[in-house]
N, C-alpha and C positions, 0 to 999 in steps of 0.2 A: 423497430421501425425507424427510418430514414426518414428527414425532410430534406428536397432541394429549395428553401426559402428564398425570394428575391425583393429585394430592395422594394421593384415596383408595385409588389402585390402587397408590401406592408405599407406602402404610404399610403395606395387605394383603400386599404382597408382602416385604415388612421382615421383619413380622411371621409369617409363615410360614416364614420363611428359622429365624429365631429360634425358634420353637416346633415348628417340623418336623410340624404338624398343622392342619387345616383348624380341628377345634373346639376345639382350642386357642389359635389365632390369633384365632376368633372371640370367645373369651373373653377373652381379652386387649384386643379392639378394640371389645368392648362390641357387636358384630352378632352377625346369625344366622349358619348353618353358609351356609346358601345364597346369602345377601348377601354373601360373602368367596367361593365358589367363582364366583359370574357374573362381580365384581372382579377376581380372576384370569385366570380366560375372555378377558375384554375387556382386559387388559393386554396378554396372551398376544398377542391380535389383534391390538393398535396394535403392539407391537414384532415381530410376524411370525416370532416364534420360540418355541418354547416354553421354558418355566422351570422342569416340574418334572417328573420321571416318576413316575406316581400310581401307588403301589401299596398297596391296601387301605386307603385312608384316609388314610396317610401319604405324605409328599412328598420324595423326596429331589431336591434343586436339580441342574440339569442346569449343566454347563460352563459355556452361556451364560448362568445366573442368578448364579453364583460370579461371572463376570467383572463381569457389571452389578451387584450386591448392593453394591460399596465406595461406588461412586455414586451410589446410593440412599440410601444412609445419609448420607455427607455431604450430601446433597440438603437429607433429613427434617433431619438437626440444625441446618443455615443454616437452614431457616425455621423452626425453633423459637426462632432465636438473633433473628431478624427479630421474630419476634411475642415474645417475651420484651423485645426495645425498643422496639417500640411501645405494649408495655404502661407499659416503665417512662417513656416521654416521654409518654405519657397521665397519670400518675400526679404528673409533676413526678422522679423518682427518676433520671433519667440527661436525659444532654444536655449542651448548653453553655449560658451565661450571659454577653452580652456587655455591659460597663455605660461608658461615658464620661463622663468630669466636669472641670472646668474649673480644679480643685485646692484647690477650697474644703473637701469630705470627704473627700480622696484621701490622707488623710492621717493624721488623727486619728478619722475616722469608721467612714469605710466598709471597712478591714481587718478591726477587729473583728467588725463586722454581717456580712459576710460568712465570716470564719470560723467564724462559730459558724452559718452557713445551711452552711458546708462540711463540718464534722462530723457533722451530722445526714442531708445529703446529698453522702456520698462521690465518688458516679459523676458529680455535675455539675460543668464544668469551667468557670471562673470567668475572665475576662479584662477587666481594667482598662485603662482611655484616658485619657491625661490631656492635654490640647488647651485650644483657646481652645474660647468659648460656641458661635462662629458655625461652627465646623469641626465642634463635636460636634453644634451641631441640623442639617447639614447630613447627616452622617452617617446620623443618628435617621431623618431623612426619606428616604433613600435607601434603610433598610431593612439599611444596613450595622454599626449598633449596635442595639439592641433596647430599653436603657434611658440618657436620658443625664440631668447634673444640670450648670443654668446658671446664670449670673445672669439676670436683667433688664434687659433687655425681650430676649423670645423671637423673634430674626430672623429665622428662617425661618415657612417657610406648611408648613401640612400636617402640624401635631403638635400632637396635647395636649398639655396643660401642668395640671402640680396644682400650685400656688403656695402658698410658705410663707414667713411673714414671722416674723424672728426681732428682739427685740431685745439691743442690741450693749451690751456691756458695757466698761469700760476696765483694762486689763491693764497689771501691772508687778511690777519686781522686791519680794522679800516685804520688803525695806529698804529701801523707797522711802519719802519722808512722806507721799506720798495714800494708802498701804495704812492712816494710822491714820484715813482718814476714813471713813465711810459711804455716802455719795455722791460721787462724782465730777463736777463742772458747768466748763462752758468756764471760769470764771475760776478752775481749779484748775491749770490747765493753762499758766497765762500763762509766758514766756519757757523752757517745756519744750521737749524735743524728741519730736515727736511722728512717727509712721512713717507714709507715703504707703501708701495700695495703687496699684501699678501698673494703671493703663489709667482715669483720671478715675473712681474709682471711686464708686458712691453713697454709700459710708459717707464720704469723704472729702469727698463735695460737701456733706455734711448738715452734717459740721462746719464745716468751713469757714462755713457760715452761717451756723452758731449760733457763732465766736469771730468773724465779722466783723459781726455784730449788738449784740456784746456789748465787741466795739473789741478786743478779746484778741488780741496777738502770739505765735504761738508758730513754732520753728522747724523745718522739713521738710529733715531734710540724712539723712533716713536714706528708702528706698523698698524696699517687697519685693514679688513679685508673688503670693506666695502669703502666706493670714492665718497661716499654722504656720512661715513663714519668717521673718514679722514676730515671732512669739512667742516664737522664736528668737532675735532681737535684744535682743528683750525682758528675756530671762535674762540676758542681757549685764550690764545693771545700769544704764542710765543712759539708754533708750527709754521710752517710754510709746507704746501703740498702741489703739484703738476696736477690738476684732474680734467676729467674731458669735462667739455663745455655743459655738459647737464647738468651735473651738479655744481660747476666751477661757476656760471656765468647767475646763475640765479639768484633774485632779490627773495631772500628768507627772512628779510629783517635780524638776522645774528650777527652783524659788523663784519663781514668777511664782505671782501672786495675781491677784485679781479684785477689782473694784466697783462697783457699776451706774453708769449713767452718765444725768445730767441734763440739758437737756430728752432727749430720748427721741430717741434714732438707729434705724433699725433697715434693714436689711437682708433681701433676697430671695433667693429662689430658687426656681427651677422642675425639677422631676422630668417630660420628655419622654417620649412615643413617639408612634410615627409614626401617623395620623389613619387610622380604617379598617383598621387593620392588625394583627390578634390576634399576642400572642406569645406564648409556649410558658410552658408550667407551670410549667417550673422559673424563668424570668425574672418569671413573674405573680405568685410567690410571696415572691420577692426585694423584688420592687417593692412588695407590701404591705408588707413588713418596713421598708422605706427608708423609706414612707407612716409607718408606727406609730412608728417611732423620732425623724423630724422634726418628726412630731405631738407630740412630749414635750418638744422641742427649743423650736416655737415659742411664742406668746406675743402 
């Protein structure tokens, strides 16, 4: 046996179980006296049993409505509890938020930006990735992350990319003697020790061309793969490192200081998602924020 069950004949029926009256149920459910008795009628029909013995107006539930009534109710509250989430995933107010990055903001950035989108939005659950470029646009494109953040150049096909170019500043402890300068230029740097980024990185190639233009030796015995690991060396006391403004410009309280840095380095990055592919309200909303924050950032 088959039922075609509907929505409206299990509220009607809820709702008379509840109010023990036709025009009361009716009043409750916003219908007439008559549109709630043929609802009934026709529930009556599909389940092949009756639900209420009518007397005078009033209803008292038969055995076989006591028995079905608990699972009607849990019925009506699961899809209340459904359309209550579809509202709030309409809304941006619940959901998940899946974001990967290659550990350039994984650090000093995107905690903060993100817990203050988690205060305001309790119910959304936040999950961080920290990977190389090519594993996270791979991911992006697969539809297995939602938002990621890389360097340059973008290896994979099949994502957008909003690019932001920042420039890099030179970083060192606050008793360093270039902290008493104002600018920082390749020959400020001659026979210092200056910090590698791990994997040929752009900011590294820049220099390097601006101290082998300028004949400048300096010495590479220190390497980090992350720029917050380099500025972490940094606090050390006897590093000097180029990092972009995220982690270079920031008060951590560790005595690392800041000073622009001359000719003009600068460094990328791209904010992905996948080409064609809408993501959800609550990651659409993250991603403007990450937009308007790097927006301040760049230069």
């Amino acid at each position: 046996m088959s039922f075609s069950l509907k929505l409206r004949h299990m509220e009607v029926f809820n709702a008379l179980i509840e109010a023990g009256s036709v025009s009361r149920a009716a009043e409750r459910l916003n219908l007439t006296q008559p549109a709630v008795s043929i609802a009934l009628s026709n529930f009556e029909a599909e389940l092949g049993f009756a639900l209420f013995h009518r007397e005078r107006g009033f209803f008292t539930p038969t055995t076989e409505a006591m028995l079905l009534h608990k699972e009607v109710l849990n019925g009506l509250q699961a899809i209340s509890r459904v359309r209550e989430r579809a509202i709030g995933i309409l809304s941006g107010q619940t959901g998940r938020v899946s974001i990967a990055t290659n550990g350039v903001l994984a650090f000093n950035f995107l905690p903060k930006l993100l817990a203050s989108f988690q205060q305001e939005n309790p119910n959304i659950k936040i999950e961080i990735k920290v990977h190389s470029s090519r594993q996270i646009a791979t991911w992006v494109a697969d539809h297995n992350v939602e938002i990621g953040l890389i360097d340059l150049p973008v290896p994979v096909a099949g994502l957008d990319a909003k690019i932001f170019k920042f420039k890099c500043v030179c970083a060192m402890h606050k008793d360093d003697p270039l902290a008493a300068l104002e600018t920082v230029h390749p020959q400020s740097l001659a026979g210092r020790s200056v910090i590698n980024i791990t994997g040929n990185h752009q900011i590294d190639q820049q220099l390097d061309m601006l101290l082998a233009q300028a004949d400048i030796a300096v010495s590479r015995n220190a390497t980090a793969y992350y720029f917050a690991i380099a500025r972490n060396l940094v606090a050390v006391g006897r590093y000097l490192a180029i990092l972009d403004p995220v982690n270079g410009k920031l008060d951590l309280k560790d005595d690392v200081v800041w000073r622009p840095f001359a000719p003009r380095i600068d460094t990328s990055l791209a904010v992905i998602t996948a080409k064609g592919h809408s993501i959800g309200q609550a990651a659409l909303e993250v991603q403007t924020r990450i937009h308007n924050a790097l927006n301040d950032l760049a230069s």
